[in-house]
LUMNU-805117 format. One record per residue (C-alpha): residue number from 0; residue in one letter; chain; x negated, y, z. Coordinates in Angstrom, 2 decimals, decimal comma. Each point is the difference from the previous one (the first is absolute). Example, Ala and Ser with C-alpha at 12.3 -4.5 7.8 and 13.67 -1.06 7.14 Angstrom:
<atoms>
- num  residu  chaine  xx  yy  zz
- 0  a  A  -12,30  -4,50  7,80
- 1  s  A  -1,37  3,44  -0,66
</atoms>
This chain:
<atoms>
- num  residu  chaine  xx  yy  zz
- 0  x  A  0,00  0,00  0,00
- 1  x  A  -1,44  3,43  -0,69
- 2  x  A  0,45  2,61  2,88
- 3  x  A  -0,55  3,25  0,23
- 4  x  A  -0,29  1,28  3,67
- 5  x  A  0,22  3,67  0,15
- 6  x  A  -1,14  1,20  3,69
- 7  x  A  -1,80  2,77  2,52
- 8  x  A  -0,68  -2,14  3,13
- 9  x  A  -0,48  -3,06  1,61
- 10  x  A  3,94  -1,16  -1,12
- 11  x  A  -1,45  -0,57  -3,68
- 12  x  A  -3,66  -1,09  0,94
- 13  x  A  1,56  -2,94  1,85
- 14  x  A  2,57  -1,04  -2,69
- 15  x  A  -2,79  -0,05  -2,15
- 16  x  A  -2,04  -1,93  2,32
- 17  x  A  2,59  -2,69  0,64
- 18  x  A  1,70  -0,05  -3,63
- 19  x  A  -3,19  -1,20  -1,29
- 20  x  A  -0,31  -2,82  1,75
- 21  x  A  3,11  -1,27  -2,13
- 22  x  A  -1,95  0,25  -3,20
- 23  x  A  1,56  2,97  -1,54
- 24  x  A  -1,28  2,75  -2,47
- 25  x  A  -0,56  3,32  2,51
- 26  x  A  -0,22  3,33  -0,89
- 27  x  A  -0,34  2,73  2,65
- 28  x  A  0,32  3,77  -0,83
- 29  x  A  -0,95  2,06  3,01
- 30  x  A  -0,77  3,64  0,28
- 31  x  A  -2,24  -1,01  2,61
- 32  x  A  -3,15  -0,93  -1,62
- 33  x  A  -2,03  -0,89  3,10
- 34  x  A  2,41  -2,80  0,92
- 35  x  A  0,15  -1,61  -3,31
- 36  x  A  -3,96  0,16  0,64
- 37  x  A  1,27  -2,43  2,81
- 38  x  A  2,24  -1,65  -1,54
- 39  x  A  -2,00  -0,46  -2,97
- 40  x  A  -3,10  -1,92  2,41
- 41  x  A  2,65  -1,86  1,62
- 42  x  A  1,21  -1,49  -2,93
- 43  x  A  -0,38  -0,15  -4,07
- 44  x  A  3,19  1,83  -0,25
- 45  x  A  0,76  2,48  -3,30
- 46  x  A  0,10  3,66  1,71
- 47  x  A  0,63  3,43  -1,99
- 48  x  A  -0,23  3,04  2,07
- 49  x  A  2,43  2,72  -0,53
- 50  x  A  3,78  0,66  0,43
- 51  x  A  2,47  -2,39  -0,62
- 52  x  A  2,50  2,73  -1,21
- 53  x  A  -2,69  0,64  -3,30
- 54  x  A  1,47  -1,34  -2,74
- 55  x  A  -3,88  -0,21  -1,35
- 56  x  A  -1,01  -2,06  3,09
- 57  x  A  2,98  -2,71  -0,08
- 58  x  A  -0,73  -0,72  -3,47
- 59  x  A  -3,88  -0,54  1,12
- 60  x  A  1,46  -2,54  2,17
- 61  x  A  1,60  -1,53  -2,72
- 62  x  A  3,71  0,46  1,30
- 63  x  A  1,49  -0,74  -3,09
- 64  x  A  -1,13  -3,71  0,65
- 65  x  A  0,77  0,22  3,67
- 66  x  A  2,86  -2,95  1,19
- 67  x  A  0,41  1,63  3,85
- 68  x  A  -1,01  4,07  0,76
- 69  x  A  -0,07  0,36  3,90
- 70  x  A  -0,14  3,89  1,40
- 71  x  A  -0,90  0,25  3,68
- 72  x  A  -1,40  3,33  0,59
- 73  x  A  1,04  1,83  2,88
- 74  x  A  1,52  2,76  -2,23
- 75  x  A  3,25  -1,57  -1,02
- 76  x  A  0,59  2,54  -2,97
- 77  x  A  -2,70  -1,03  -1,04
- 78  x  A  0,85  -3,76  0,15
- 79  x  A  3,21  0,72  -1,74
- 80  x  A  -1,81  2,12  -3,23
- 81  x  A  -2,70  -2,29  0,03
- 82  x  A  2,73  -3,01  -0,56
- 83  x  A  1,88  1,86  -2,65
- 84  x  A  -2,94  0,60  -1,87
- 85  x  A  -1,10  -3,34  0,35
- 86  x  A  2,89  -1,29  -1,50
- 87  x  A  0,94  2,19  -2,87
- 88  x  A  -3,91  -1,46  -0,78
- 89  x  A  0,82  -3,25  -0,26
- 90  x  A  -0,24  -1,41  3,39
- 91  x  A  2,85  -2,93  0,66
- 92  x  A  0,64  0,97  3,60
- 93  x  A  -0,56  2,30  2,58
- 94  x  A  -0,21  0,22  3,52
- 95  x  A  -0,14  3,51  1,73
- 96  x  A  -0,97  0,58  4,06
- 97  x  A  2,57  2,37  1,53
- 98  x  A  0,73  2,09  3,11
- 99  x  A  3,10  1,45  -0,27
- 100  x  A  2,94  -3,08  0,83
- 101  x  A  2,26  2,13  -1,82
- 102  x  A  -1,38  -1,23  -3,28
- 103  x  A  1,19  -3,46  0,90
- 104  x  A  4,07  0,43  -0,06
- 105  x  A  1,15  -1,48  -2,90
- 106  x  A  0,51  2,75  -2,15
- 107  x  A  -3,34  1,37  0,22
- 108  x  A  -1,57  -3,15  -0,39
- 109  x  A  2,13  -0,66  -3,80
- 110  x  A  -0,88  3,98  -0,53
- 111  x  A  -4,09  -1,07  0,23
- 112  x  A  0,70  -3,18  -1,90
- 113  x  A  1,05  2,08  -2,76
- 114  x  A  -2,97  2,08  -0,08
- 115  x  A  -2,51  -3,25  0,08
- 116  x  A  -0,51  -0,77  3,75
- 117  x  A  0,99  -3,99  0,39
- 118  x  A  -0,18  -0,03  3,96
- 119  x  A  -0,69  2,01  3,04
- 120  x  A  -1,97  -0,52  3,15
- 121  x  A  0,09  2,04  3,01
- 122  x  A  -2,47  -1,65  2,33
- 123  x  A  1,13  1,73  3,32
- 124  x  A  3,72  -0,54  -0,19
- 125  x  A  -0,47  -3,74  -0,36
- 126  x  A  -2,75  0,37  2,85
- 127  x  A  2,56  1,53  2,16
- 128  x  A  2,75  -2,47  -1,09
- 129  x  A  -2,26  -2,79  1,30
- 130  x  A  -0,79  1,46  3,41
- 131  x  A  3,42  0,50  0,68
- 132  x  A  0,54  -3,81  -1,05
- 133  x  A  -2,24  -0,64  2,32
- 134  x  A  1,22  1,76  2,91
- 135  x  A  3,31  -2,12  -0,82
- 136  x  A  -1,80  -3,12  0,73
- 137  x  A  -2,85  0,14  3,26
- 138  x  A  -1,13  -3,22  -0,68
- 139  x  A  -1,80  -0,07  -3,50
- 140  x  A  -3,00  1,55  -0,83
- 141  x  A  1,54  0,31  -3,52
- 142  x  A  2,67  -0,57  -1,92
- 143  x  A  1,37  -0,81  -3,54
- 144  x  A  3,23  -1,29  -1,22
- 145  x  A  0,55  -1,66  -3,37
- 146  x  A  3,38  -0,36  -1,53
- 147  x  A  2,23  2,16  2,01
- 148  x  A  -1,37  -1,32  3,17
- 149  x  A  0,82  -3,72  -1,14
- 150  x  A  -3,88  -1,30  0,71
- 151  x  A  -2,57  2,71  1,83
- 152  x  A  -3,15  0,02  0,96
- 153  x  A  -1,13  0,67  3,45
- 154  x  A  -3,82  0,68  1,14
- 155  x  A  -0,10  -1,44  3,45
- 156  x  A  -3,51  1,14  2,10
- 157  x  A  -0,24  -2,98  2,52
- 158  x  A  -0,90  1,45  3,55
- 159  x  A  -2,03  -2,24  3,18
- 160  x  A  3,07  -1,06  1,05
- 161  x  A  1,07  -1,78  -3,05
- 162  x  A  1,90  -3,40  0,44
- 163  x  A  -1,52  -1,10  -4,03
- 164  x  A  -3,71  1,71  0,44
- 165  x  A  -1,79  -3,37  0,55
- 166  x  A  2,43  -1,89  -1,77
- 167  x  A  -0,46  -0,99  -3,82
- 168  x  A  2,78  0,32  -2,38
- 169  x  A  0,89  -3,63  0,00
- 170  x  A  0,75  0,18  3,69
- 171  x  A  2,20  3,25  -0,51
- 172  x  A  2,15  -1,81  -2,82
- 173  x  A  0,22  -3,37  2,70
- 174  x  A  0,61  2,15  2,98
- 175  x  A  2,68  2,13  -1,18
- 176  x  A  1,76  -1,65  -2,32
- 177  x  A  3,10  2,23  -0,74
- 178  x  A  -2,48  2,93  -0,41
- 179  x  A  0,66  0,89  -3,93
- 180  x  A  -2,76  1,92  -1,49
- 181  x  A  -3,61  -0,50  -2,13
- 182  x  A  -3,17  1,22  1,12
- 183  x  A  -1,83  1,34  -3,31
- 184  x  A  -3,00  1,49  1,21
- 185  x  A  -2,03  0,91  3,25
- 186  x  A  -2,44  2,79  0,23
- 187  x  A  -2,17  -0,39  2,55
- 188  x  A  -3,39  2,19  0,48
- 189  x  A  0,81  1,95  -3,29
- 190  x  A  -0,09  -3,32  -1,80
- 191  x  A  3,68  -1,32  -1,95
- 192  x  A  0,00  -4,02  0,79
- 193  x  A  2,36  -1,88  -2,22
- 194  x  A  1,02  -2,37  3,03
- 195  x  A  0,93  -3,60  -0,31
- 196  x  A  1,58  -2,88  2,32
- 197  x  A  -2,95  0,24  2,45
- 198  x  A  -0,86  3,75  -0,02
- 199  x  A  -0,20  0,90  3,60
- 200  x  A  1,45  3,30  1,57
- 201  x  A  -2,17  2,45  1,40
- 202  x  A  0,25  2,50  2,61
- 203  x  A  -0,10  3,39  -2,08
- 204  x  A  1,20  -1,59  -3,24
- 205  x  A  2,24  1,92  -2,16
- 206  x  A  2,22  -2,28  -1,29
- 207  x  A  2,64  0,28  -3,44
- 208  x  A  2,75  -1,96  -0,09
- 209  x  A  3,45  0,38  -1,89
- 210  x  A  2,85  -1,29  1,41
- 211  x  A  3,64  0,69  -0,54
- 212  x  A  2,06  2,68  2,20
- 213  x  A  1,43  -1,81  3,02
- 214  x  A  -3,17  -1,82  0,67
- 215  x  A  -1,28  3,36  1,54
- 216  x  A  0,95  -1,16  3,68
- 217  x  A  -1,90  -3,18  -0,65
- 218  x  A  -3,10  1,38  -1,54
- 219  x  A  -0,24  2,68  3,55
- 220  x  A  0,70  -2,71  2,57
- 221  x  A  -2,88  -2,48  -2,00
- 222  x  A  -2,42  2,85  -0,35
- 223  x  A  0,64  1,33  3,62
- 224  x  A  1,81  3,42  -0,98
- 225  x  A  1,86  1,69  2,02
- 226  x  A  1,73  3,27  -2,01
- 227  x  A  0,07  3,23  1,50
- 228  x  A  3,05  2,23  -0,68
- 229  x  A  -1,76  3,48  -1,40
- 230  x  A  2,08  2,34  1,42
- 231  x  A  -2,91  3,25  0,27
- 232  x  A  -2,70  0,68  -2,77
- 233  x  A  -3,04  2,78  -0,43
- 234  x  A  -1,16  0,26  -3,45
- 235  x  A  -3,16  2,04  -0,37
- 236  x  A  0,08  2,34  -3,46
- 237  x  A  2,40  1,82  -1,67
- 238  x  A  -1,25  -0,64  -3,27
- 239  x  A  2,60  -2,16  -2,68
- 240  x  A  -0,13  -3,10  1,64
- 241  x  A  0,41  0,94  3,23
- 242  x  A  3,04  2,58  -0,69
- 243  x  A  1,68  -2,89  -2,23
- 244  x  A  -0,61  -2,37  2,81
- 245  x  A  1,64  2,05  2,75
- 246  x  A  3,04  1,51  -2,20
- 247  x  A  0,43  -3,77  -0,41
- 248  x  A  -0,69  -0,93  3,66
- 249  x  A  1,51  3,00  1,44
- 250  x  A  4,08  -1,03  0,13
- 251  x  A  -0,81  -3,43  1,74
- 252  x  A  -2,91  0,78  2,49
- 253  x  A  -1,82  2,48  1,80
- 254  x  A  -2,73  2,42  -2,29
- 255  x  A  -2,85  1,30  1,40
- 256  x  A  -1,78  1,72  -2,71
- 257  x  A  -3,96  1,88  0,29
- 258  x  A  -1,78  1,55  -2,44
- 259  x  A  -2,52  2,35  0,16
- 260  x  A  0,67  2,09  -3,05
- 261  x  A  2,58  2,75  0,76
- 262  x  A  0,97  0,58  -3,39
- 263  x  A  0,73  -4,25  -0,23
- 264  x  A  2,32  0,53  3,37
- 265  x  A  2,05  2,65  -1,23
- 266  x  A  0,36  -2,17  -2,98
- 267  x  A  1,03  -2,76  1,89
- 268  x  A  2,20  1,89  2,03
- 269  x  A  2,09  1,24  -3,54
- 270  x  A  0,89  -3,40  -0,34
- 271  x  A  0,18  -2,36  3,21
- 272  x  A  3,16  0,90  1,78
- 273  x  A  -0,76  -1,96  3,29
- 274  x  A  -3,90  -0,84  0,54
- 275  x  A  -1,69  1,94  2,62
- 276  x  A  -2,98  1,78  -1,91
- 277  x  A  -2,99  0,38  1,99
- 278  x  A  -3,05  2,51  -1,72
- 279  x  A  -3,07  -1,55  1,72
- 280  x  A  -2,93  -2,38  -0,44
- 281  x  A  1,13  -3,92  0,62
- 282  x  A  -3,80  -0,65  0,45
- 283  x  A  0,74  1,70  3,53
- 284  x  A  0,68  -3,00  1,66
- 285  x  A  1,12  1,84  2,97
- 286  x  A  2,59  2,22  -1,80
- 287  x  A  1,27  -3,04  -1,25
- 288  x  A  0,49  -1,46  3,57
- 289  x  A  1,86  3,28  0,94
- 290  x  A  2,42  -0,94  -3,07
- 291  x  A  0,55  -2,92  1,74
- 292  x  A  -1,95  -2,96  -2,53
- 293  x  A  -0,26  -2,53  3,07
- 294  x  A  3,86  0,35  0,01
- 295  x  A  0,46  -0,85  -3,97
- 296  x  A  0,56  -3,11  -2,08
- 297  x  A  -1,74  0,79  -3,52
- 298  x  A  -2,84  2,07  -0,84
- 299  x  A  -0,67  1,14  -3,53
- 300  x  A  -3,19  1,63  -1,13
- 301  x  A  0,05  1,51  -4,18
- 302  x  A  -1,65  2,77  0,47
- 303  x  A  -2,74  0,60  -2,82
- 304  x  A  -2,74  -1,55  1,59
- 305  x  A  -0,78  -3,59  0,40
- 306  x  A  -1,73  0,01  3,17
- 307  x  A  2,37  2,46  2,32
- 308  x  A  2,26  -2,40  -1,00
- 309  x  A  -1,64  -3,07  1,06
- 310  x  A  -1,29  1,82  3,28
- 311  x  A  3,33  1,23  0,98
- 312  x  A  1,47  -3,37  -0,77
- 313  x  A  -2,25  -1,38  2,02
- 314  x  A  0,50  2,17  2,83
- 315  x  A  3,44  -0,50  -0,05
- 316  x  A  -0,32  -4,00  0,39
- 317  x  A  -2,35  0,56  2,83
- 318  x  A  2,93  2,22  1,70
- 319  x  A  2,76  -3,43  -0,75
- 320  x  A  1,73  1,39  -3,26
- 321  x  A  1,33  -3,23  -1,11
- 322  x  A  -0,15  1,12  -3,78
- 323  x  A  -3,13  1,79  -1,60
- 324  x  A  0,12  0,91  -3,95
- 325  x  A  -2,66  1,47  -1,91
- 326  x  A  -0,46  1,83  -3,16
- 327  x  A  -3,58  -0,98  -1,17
- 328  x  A  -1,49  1,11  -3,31
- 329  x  A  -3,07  -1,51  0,37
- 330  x  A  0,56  -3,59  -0,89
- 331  x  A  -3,39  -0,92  1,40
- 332  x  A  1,88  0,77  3,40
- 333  x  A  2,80  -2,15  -0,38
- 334  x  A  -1,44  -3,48  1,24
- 335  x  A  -1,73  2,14  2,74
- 336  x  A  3,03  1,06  0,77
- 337  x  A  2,17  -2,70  0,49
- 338  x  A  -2,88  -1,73  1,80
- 339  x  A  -0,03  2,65  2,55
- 340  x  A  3,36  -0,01  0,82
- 341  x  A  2,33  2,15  -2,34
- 342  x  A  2,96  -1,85  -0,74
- 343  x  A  1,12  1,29  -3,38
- 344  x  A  -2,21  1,81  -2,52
- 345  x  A  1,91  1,72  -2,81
- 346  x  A  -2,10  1,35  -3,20
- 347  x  A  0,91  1,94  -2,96
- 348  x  A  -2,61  -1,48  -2,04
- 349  x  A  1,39  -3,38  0,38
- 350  x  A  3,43  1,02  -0,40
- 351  x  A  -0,44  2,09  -3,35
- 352  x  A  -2,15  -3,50  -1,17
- 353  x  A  3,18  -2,36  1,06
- 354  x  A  2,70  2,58  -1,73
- 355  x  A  -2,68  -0,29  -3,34
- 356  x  A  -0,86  -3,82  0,31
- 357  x  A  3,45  -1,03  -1,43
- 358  x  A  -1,12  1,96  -3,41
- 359  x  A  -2,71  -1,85  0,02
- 360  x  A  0,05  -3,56  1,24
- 361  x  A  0,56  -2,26  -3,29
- 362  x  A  3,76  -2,03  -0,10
- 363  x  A  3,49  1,62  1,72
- 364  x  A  -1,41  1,69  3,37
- 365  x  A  2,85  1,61  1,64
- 366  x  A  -1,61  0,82  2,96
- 367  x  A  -3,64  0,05  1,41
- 368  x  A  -1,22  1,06  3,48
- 369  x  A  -3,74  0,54  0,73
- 370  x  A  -0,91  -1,02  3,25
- 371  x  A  -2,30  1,98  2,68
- 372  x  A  -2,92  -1,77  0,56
- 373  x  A  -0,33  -2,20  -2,45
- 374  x  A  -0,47  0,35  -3,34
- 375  x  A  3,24  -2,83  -0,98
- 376  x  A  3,20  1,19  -1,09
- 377  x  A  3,59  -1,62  -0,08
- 378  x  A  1,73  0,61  -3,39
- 379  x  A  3,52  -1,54  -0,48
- 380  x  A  0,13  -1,12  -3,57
- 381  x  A  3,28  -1,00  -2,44
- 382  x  A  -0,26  -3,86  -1,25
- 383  x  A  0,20  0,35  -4,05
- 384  x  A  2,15  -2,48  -1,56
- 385  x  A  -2,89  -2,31  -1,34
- 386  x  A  -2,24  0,99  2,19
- 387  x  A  -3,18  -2,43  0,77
- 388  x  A  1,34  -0,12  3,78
- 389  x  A  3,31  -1,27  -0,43
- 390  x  A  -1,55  -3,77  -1,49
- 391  x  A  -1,76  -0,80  3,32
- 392  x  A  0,70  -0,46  3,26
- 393  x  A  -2,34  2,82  2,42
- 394  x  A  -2,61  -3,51  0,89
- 395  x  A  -0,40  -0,28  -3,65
- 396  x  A  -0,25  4,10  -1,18
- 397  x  A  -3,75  -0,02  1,04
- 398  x  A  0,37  3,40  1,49
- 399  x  A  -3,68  1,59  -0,21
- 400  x  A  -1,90  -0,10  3,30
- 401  x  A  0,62  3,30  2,00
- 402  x  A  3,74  0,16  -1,07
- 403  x  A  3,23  -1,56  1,60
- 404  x  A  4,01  0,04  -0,61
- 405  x  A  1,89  1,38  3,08
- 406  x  A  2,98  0,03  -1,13
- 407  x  A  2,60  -0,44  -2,44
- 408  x  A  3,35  2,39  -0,77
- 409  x  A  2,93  -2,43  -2,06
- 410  x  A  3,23  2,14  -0,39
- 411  x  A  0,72  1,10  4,02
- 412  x  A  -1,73  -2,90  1,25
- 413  x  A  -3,22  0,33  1,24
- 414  x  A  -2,91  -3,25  0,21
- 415  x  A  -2,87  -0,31  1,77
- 416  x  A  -1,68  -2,93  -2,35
- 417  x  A  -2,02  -3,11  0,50
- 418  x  A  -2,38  -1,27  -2,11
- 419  x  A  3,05  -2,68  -1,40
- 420  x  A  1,89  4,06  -0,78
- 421  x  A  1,21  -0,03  -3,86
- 422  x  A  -0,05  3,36  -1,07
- 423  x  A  2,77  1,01  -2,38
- 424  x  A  0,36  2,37  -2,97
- 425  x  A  1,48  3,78  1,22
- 426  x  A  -1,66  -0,89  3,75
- 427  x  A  -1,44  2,68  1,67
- 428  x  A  -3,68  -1,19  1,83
- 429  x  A  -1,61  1,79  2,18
- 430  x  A  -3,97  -0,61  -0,57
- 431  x  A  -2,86  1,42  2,32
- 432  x  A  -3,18  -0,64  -1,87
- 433  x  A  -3,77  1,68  -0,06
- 434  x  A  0,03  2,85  -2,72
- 435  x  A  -2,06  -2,11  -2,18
- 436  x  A  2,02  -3,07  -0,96
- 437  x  A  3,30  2,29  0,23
- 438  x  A  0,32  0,07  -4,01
- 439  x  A  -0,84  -4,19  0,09
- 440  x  A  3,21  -0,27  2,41
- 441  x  A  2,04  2,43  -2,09
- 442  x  A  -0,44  -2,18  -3,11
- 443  x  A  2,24  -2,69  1,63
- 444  x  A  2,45  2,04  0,74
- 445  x  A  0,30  1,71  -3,25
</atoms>
């Protein structure tokens, strides 16, 4: 597939990064020539330095011949114009990176599908959408549901007091045998294991398993949950994700909001009717405590800097916040991160690469999800008709090492397969597989 990634930061350095491990053509056009310096060391990647709203510099990057055009500067006019242009030059699709959520009701979105822009992405809404998903349920350190909610997968961090640390998977299957759901992976020291029958648990494991809906109760009282009603939350900055987060939050709990910017409070304050708006620095531990942060359930930390969030975070878990969530950037943080303690990491890199995967990943995707801390990622595909999957049984599919089926969508019935599982044609599966034999799998499928 040849991409053209059109970018002014770190968003489009690490789609670049991580899109070539999946064997595609990549162009980069940055105005930033010292990063594609970077970018250019890093990897053999085709960079062009210049604006991506030049007509003159598109066609240098050979647009006319491009299959998927991705926009993600931080300017989103800019995204949009560079989009159009890209398309009225030939490009077969385009993806533009957006701010305003306006741009996403319906008739906007049909209004920029006129003038060339396929799809839109705005990073920080679905950011904000997820923490508030996650507030909703204590117990997972993330969250994804495919199909309506009819399968979802649940990221489990198994504490010292685990009942199945100790135990292998074999065990877990014997012990508790009305306990519906299929491990798919295990990370576990920033590695992703592809466990089988006698993979044993570990304290500190982070464990994905899909399971269907009412299994929930089952999967806490095995993994030694207990959830926590959040009933209080602080969210440190005002910035989008944190003001979509509380005007989201803000109806069903109690909003503490700091920021240090005065001109990001008053905006906040034009649009959150009932969160309590505090101008002050959340590194101040002890202004915190006079806000009361031993007293509240959830602490959230997206301000723009990676490491006040994990401090604060930190500090807050240290006080007895049951749940911590941090905006990190830096995705050499992330393992560190959930090593140390943080329960949920949320990153806009990863979500702007999951919203884009589907574009990309060979076959039917419908949905893909890139995971924090490792470097998998779930994609529900649609079975084709004649598709190479639907003559085998799962034993006999010879799924590619570092790949696995966890689950399987037929009409409103959801499956959670064994290796005697026939899949049939119009099936949605659920695959998590390594980036690198992610086309392989797709070709059975398609």
């Amino acid at each position: 597939m040849n991409i053209i990634i059109a970018g002014d930061g770190e968003v489009g350095f690490y789609l670049a990064k991580s899109l070539t491990e999946l064997d595609h053509n990549i162009t980069v056009v940055d105005p930033n020539s010292e990063l594609l310096k970077r970018l250019e060391k890093e990897t053999d990647l085709m960079t062009i330095a210049g604006s991506s709203t030049s007509p003159k510099v598109l066609e240098d990057a050979n647009v006319g011949s491009c299959d998927l055009f991705l926009s993600v500067l931080h300017d989103e006019s800019i995204n949009l114009m560079s989009c159009v242009l890209a398309r009225k030059l030939g490009a077969r699709k385009t993806v533009a990176r957006i701010s305003n959520t306006e741009l996403l009701y319906p008739k906007h979105r049909d209004m920029f599908r006129d003038l060339g822009v396929d799809e839109m992405v705005c990073p920080e809404r679905i950011a904000a959408k997820e923490i508030t998903n996650l507030i909703n349920n204590s117990v997972a350190t993330e969250f994804f549901d495919f199909s309506s909610g009819l399968l979802t997968m649940y990221l489990i961090h198994l504490e010292a007091d685990s009942p199945v640390s100790g135990h292998s998977v074999k065990e877990l299957v014997q012990n508790h045998n009305t306990l519906q759901v299929r491990i798919v992976a295990i990370l576990r020291g920033g590695q992703t294991i592809f466990p089988h029958l006698d993979t044993t648990f570990q304290q500190g494991d982070l464990v994905y398993l899909i399971s269907r809906p009412n299994q929930f109760d089952s999967i806490k009282r095995v993994a030694g949950k207990t959830e926590v009603s959040i009933k209080k939350a602080m969210i440190v900055g005002a910035g989008r994700v944190g003001r979509f987060a509380a005007q989201t939050l803000e109806d069903k709990i109690h909003i503490t909001l700091f920021e240090e910017s005065k001109a990001r409070c008053d905006e906040a304050a034009g649009i959150l009717n009932k969160t309590l708006i505090i101008n002050g620095d959340a590194t101040d531990i002890e202004l915190l405590k006079e806000e009361g942060l031993q007293n509240t359930d959830a602490f959230i930390s997206v301000t723009d800097s990676s490491e006040t969030n994990i401090l604060t975070c930190l500090h807050a878990k240290k006080l007895g916040v049951h749940r911590t969530i941090a905006l990190v950037e830096n995705t050499g943080f992330i393992s560190l991160s959930q090593d140390i303690g943080i329960d949920t990491i949320i990153n806009k890199k990863l979500i702007t690469a999951s919203y884009i995967s589907r574009f990309i990943v060979k076959g039917d995707a419908v949905r893909s999800k890139w995971l924090s801390g490792t470097n998998a990622e779930l994609v529900e595909f649609n079975v084709a008709k004649h598709a190479y999957a639907t003559r085998h049984t799962i034993r006999d599919l010879s799924l590619p090492q570092g790949s696995t089926i966890g689950g399987i969508i037929r009409g409103n019935q959801s499956i959670l397969p064994t290796r005697d599982t026939q899949i049939e044609p119009k099936d949605k599966v659920i695959v998590f597989a390594l980036p690198k034999v992610m086309d392989q799998v797709a070709k059975m499928f398609g």
